[in-house]
C-alpha positions in Angstrom: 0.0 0.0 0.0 2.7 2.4 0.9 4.3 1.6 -2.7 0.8 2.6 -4.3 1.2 5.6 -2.5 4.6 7.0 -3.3 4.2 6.5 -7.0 0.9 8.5 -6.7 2.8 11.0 -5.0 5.7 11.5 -7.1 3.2 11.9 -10.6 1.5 14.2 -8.6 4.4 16.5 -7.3 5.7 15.9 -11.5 2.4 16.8 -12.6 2.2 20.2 -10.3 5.6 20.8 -11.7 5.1 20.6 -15.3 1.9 22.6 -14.6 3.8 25.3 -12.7 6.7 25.4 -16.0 4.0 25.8 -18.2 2.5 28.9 -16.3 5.9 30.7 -15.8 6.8 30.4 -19.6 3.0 31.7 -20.3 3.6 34.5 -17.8 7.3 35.4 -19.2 6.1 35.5 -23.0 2.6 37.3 -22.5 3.5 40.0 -24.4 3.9 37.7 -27.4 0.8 36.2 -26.9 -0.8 39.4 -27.1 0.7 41.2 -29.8 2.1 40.2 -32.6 5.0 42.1 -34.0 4.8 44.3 -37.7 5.3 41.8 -40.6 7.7 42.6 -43.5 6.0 43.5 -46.7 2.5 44.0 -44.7 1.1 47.5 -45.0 1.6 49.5 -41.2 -0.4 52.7 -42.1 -4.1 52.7 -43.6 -3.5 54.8 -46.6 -1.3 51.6 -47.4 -4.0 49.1 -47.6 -6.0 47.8 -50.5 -8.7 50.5 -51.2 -11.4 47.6 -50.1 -9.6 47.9 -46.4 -8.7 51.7 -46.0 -12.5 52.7 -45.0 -16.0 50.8 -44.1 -17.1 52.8 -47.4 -16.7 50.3 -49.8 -18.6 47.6 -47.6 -21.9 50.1 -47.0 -21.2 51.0 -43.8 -21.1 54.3 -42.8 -18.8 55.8 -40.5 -17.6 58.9 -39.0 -14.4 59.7 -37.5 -12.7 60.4 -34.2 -9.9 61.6 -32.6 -9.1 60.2 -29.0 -6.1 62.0 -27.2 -5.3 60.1 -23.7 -4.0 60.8 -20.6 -0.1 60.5 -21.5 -0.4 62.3 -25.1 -1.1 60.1 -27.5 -3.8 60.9 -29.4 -5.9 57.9 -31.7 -7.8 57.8 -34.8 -11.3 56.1 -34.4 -14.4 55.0 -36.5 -17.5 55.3 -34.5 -20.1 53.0 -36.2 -23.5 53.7 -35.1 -26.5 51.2 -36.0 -29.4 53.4 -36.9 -31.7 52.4 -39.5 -34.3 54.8 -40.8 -34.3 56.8 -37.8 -35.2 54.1 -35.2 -33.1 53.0 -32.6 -32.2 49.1 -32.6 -32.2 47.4 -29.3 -29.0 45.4 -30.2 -25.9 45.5 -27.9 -22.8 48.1 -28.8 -19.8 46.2 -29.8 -16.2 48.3 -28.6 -13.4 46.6 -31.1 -9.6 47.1 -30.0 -7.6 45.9 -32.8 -4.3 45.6 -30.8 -1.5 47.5 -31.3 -0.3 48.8 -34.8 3.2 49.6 -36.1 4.5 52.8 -35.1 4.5 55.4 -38.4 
């Protein structure tokens, strides 16, 4: 019984290892996780995309932009999309899309 036991506690205190490894390198390499760096050849600025991808124009939706300026200076463009058809308000939820972060320009 005591054999059953030790080998039950050594895969557990392996297990709890491997588990606690696995968070670390999750915690050190968030930042990769989260944001992927600029990709050679891919456009960085709007005005450089396909004219399909520059503005919601082309796809029929209509837009209007918006400047944002926050607390430490730096200041970022916006499209506020508004659902309103024919003048009546539509009871569907507001969705708030962050893209991530873009190449510096």
């Amino acid at each position: 019984m005591a054999r059953w036991r030790s080998g039950w506690l050594k895969l557990a205190v392996a297990g709890v290892g491997v588990a606690a490894a696995l968070a670390g390198g999750l915690y050190y390499r968030q930042d990769m996780l989260l944001y992927h760096p600029v990709v050679p050849g891919m456009p960085t600025r709007t005005a450089d995309n396909p004219h399909q991808f520059r503005t919601p124009t082309p796809w029929g939706m209509h837009y209007r932009e918006k400047y944002v300026t926050t607390a430490d200076g730096e200041r970022l463009h916006t499209w506020v999309m508004t659902r309103d058809l024919h003048g009546s308000r539509s009871a569907k939820p507001t969705v708030v899309f962050f893209h991530g972060n873009a190449a510096s320009t």
